[in-house]
C-alpha positions as CSV (number, residue, x, y, z in Angstrom):
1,X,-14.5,-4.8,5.8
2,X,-14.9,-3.0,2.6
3,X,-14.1,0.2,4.2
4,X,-11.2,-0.8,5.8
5,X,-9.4,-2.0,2.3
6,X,-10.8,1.1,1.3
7,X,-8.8,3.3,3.4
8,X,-6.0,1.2,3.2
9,X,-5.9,1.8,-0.2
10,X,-6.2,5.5,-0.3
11,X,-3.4,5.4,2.9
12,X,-1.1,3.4,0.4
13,X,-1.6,5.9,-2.5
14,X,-0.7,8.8,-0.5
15,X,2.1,7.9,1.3
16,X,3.7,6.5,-1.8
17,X,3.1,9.9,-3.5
18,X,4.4,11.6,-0.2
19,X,7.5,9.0,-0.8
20,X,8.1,10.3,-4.6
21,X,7.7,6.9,-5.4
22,X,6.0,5.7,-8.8
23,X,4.0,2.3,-8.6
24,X,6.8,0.8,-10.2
25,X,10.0,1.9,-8.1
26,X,7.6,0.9,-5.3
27,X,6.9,-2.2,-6.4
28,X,10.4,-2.5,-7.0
29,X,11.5,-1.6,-3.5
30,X,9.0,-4.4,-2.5
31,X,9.7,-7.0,-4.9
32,X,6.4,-7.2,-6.1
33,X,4.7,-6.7,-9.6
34,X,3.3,-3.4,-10.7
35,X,0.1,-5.6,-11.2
36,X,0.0,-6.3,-7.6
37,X,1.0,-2.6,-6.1
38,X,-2.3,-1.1,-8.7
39,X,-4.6,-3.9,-7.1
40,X,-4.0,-2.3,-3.6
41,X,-4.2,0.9,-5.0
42,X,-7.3,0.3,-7.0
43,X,-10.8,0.8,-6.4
44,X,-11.3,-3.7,-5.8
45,X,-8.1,-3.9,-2.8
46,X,-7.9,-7.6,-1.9
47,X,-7.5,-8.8,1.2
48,X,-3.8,-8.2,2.6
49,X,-1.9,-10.3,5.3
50,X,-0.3,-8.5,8.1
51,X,3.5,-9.6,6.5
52,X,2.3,-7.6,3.6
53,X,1.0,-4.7,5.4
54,X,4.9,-4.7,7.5
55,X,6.7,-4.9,4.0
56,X,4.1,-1.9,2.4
57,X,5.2,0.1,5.7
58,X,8.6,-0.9,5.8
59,X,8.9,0.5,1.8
60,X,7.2,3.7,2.9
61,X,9.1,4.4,5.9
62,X,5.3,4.4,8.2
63,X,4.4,2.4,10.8
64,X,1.6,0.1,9.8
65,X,-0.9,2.0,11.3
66,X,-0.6,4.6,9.0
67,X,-2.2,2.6,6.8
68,X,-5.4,2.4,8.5
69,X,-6.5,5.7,9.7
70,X,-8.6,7.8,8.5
């Protein structure tokens, strides 16, 4: 499971720098804290809920399964 936060992760990072979006306009787009947006960005992801991974997508203008390849 590790690997798939993993690559979440490192999906989340690039399409937000593909976006031109900072951690905080994103988490601002999301309505989230900066604090959250650098834990699914960072090295320990946590565990994400699928409403979560829409909104992420949603903010990023990807489909969800961008997320998770590799």
């Amino acid at each position: 499971m590790k690997a798939v936060r993993k690559t979440f992760s490192k999906n989340m990072k690039r399409l937000r720098v593909k976006n031109d979006f900072s951690q905080e306009e994103l988490a601002e787009k999301m309505d989230v804290s900066v604090r959250y947006i650098q834990q699914l960005e960072g090295k320990n992801c946590p565990s994400v809920g699928l409403d979560v991974v829409a909104k992420i997508a949603k903010a990023l203008s990807a489909k969800p399964r961008d997320l998770f390849e590799d």
